[in-house]
C-alpha positions, -999 to 999 in steps of 0.1 A, spaced: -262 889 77 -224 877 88 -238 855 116 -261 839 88 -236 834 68 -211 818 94 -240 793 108 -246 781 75 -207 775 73 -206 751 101 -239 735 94 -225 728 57 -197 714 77 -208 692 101 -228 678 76 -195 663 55 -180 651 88 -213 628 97 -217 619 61 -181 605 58 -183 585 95 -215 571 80 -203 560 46 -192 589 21 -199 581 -14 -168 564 -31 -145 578 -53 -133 548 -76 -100 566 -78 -99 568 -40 -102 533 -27 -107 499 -46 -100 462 -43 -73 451 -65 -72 416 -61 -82 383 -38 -58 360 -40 -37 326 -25 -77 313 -12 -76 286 9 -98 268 28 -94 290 63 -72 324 44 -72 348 17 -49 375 9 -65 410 3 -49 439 -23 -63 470 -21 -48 507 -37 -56 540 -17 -55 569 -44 -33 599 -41 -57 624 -37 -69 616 -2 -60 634 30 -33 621 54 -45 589 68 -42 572 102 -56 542 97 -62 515 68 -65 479 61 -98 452 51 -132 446 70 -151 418 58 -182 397 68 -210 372 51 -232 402 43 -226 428 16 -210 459 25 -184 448 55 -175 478 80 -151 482 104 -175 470 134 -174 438 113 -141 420 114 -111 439 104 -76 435 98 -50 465 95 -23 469 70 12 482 86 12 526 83 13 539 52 -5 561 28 -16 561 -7 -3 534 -30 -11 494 -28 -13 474 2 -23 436 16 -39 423 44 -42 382 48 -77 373 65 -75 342 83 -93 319 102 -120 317 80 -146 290 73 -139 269 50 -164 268 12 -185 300 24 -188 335 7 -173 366 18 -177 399 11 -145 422 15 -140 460 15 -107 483 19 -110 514 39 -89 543 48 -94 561 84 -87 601 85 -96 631 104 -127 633 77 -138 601 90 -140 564 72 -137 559 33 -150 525 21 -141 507 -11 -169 488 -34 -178 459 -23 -159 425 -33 -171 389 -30 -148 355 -30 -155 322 -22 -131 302 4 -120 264 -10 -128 233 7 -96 222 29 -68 198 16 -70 167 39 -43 138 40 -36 114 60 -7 94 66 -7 55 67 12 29 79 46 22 64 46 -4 35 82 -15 42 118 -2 53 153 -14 50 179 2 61 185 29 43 147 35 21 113 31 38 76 27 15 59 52 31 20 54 20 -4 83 21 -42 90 10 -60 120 -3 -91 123 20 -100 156 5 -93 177 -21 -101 210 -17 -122 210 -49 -91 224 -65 -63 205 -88 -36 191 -70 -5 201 -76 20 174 -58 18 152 -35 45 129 -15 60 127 17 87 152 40 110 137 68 137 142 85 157 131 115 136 159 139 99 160 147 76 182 130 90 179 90 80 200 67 84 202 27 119 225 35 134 191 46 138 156 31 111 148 4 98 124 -22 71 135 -44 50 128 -75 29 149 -91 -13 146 -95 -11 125 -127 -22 97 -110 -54 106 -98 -59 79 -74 -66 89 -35 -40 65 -24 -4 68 -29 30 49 -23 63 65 -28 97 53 -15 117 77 13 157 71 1 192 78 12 183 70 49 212 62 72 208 31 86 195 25 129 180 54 127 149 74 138 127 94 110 97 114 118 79 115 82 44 133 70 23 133 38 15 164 20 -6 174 -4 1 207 -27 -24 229 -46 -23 266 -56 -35 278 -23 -10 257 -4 5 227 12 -12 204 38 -3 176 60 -12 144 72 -5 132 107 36 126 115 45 93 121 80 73 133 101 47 122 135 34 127 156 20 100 170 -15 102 206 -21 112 213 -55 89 211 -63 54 177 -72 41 164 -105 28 137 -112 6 113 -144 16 127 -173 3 115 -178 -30 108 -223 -32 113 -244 -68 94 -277 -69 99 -306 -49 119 -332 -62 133 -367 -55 160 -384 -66 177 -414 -54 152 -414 -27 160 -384 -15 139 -354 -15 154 -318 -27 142 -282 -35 162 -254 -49 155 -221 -29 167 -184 -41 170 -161 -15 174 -124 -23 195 -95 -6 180 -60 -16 200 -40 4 234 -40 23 233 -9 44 261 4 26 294 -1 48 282 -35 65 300 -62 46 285 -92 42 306 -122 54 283 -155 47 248 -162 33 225 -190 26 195 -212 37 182 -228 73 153 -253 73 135 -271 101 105 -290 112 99 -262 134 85 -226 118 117 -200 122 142 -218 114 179 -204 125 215 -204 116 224 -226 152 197 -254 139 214 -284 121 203 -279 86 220 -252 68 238 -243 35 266 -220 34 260 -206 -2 281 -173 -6 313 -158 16 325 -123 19 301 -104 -3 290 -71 -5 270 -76 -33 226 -71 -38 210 -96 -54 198 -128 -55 214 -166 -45 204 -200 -48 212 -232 -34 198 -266 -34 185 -280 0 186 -316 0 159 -330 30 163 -363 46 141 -389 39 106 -381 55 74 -386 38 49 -359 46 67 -336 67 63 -302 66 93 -282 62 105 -247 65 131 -225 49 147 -190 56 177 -169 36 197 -161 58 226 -135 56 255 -126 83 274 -92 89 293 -80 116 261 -68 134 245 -100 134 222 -123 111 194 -111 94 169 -136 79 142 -135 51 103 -142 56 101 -182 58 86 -208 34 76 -238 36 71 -272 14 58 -308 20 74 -339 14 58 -361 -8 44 -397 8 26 -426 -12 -9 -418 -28 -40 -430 -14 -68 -451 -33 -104 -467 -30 -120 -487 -52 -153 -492 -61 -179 -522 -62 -179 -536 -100 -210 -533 -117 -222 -537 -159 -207 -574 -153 -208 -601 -182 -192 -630 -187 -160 -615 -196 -155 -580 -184 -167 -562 -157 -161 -515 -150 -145 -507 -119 -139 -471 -105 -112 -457 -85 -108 -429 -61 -77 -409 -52 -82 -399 -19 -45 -379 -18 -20 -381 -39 10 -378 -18 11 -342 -24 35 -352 -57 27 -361 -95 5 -387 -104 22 -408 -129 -1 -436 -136 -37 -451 -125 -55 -482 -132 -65 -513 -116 -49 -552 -113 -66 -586 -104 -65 -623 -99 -85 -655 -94 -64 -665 -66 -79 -655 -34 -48 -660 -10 -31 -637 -34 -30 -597 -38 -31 -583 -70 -1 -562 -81 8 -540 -110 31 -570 -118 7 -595 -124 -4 -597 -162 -40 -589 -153 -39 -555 -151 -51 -522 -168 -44 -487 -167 -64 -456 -169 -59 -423 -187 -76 -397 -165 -66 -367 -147 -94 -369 -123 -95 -373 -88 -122 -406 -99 -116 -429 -129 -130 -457 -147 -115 -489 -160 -133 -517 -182 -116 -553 -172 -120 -575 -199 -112 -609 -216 -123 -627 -185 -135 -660 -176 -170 -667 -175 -186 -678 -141 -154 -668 -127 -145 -649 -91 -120 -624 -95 -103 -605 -66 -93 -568 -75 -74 -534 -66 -67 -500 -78 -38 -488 -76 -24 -455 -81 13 -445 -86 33 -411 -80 67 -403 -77 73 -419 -50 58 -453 -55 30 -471 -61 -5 -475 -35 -30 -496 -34 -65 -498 -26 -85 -526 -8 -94 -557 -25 -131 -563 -36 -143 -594 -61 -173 -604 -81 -179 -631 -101 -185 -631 -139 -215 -644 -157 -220 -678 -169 -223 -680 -205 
């Protein structure tokens, strides 16, 4: 009867120890999932809470797989020793928008405990990229950046890190804006830069799961002031002589680099510099941003093309603006018509400005004579003159002569004198 008794002992026995290794049944106050949190595209982070009651344990920590019920054959990751109370595990390189199904477990000499089973659902990944600089002085930079992908998640912040080492991160320099603008593309302005020197800068972009980066890019900052492109007025004359006031514009010193002379260089030739002939001296020992003007005075040449650069000297060197350029005026150009609708004492004529001399047209109309040896001017008294602002006008010549040749031109004035066009005739009807 004892040996019955005792076999039925270590059946009853064995039995626990291979149900356990199996899968025991769970005790909710044994094992659970507390939380999944901080879900990223490729990580999650794990709590889980082993209850008092269990035995000594020897191992614990998170198994997890895409089908229900995880074990530790699956993937694992184990939490640092320890017993009862709450622990986390962090899963990583995970796949990015798939489901996963998690499940704590605690390892004694009874065998494996499992937790219920838990589901969560990794995020698509951040992606940003970073672009090309916009601009950079000497001691700011326009860096530019674009959200590629969002994660499916709201965005947080996003800007640009750099510093004076490769590899910045959001622990150094930064400039940031945060996602009420909800356009992909971004431009923020990296400041307080020392000037001649190298950055290494990145975009980021921040949601709740985390921060990510574009690629890092390089740029050194200049070592001169920095001009603005010469901004042009309008081409004048006066006297005969032509003249355009120019504004040139410092926007930043570099701090300690005093400015000792500033101005405007022109020439025929694109890229004008400070050692051509043609330059104004505008402003001496400055230190000051902002903007100067000047009036460049051009000699006498009609239809040239000209260009212009602000220029400003430091002890480093000169540093010049982007150039602009004008055109000097030069007489108009006209044709003329054949007459047609002719009576006995008027005749229509029409006029063509073929260029106006790239300056205002002041006045248009048309002049004639009877005497063939001579060409009709504006200063004759046979003349008349058109109001149009077309490139083609019309002009009605009357009170003439019947039976009558007459010999006539257009002519077509701007600022800088008066043009005309070849001389056609016709002859009026007899009465």
């Amino acid at each position: 009867m004892n040996r019955i008794i005792y076999l039925g002992c270590v059946i009853t026995l064995l039995a626990g120890v291979v149900g356990c290794e199996k899968d025991p049944k769970v005790d909710a106050t044994s094992i659970s999932i507390k939380s999944v949190s901080a879900v990223t595209g490729s990580t999650a982070v794990v709590s889980a809470e082993i209850g008092k009651g269990m035995a000594t344990i020897a191992e614990r920590g998170i198994c997890w797989s895409n089908g229900e019920n995880p074990s530790i054959t699956d993937a694992v990751v184990y939490a640092a020793e320890g017993g009862a109370g709450v622990f986390q595990c962090q899963l990583n390189n995970l796949d990015e928008n798939k489901t996963y199904n998690v499940r704590a477990f605690a390892k004694n000499g009874s065998g494996v405990m499992y937790s219920e089973n838990f589901s969560f659902k990794t995020s698509k990944k951040l992606v940003v990229k970073t672009l090309e600089l916009k601009d950079k002085l000497g001691t700011c930079a326009e860096a530019a950046g674009a959200v590629e992908a969002d994660g499916d998640t709201t965005i947080v912040q996003k800007g640009f890190c750099w510093s004076v080492n490769p590899n910045p991160t959001i622990n150094d320099s930064i400039v940031f804006m945060d996602n009420s603008s909800k356009e992909s593309q971004y431009v923020l302005w990296m400041r307080n830069l020392t000037p001649s020197t190298t950055y290494y800068y990145k975009a980021f972009v921040t949601n709740a799961a985390g921060t990510a980066y574009g690629e890092e890019k390089a740029f050194t900052t200049l070592d001169n002031p920095v001009v603005k492109k010469t901004d042009l007025g309008a081409v004048e004359v006066e006297n005969g002589k032509y003249f355009v006031v120019c504004a040139g514009t410092i926007t930043d010193t570099l701090g300690n680099v005093p400015v000792t002379q500033c101005g405007f260089c022109w020439s025929k030739n694109p890229n004008p510099t400070v050692d051509n002939e043609k330059i104004d001296k505008v402003i001496a020992n400055t230190v000051e941003i902002g903007t100067f003007k000047d009036t460049v005075w051009v000699e006498i040449e009609e239809n040239v093309t000209y260009y212009v650069r602000a220029y400003v000297i430091t002890e480093n060197g000169v540093a010049y603006g982007e150039q602009s350029s004008f055109l000097t005026w030069s007489l108009p150009i006209v044709s003329i018509f054949n007459a047609y609708s002719i009576t006995s004492n008027s005749a229509t004529e029409g006029g063509v400005i073929v260029s106006d001399g790239s300056a205002p047209i002041q006045s248009r109309g048309f002049c004639w004579t009877i005497d063939e040896n001579t060409l009709p001017t504006v200063e004759d008294n046979q003349s008349v003159t058109v109001s149009s602002s077309n490139s083609i006008y019309y002009g009605n010549l009357t009170n003439l002569t019947p039976n009558t040749t007459y010999y006539v031109r257009a002519y077509v004035t701007n600022k800088i004198g008066t043009s005309y066009s070849d001389v056609v005739s016709f002859t009026t009807k007899a009465k």
